[in-house]
C-alpha positions, 0 to 999 in steps of 0.5 A, a space after each residue: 453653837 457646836 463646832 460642827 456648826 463653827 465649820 460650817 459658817 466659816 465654810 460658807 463665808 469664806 468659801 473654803 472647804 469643809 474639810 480644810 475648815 474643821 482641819 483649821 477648826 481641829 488645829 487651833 483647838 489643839 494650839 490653844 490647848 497646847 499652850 495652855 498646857 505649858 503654862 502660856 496664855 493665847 491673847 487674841 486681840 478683840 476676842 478675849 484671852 485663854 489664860 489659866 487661872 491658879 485657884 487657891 485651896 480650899 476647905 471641901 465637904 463630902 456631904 455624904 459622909 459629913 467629913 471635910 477635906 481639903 482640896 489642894 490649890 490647883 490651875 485651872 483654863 479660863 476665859 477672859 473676853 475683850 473689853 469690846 466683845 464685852 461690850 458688844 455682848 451687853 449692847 446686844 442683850 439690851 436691845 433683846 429687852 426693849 
């Protein structure tokens, strides 16, 4: 689902307009990212949190080259669904199977 889709939906279920749906879309892309950016999380209750992740260093091979590097340890965004969106998901996908 791209964004222009996420308008879309919201568009239609809420009635809103498009252009203040992708304006609202658009904001809180950028809230999200501001926080995360300062190091803060965005705990969204039911939905899952934006956190950043601290990824430790590591040794690296440019295969090319044969040569070994090391990356240096570094943060990174990252996701971390609800534990009942999670398990909506698999409910979901096994129903899909049988």
């Amino acid at each position: 689902m791209t964004k222009a889709e996420i308008v879309t939906k919201i568009t239609e279920k809420t009635g809103v307009e498009k252009a203040a749906a992708s304006a609202a879309v658009e904001e809180f892309m950028k809230i999200v990212k501001t926080a995360i950016t300062d190091g803060d999380n965005v705990y969204l209750r039911g939905f899952g949190s934006f956190i950043v992740k601290k990824r430790a260093a590591k040794t690296g091979r440019i295969i090319t080259k044969n040569q070994s590097i090391l990356i240096p340890e570094h943060y990174i965004p990252a996701f971390r669904p609800a534990k009942s969106f999670t398990d909506k998901v698999k409910k979901s996908h096994e129903k899909k199977k049988k």
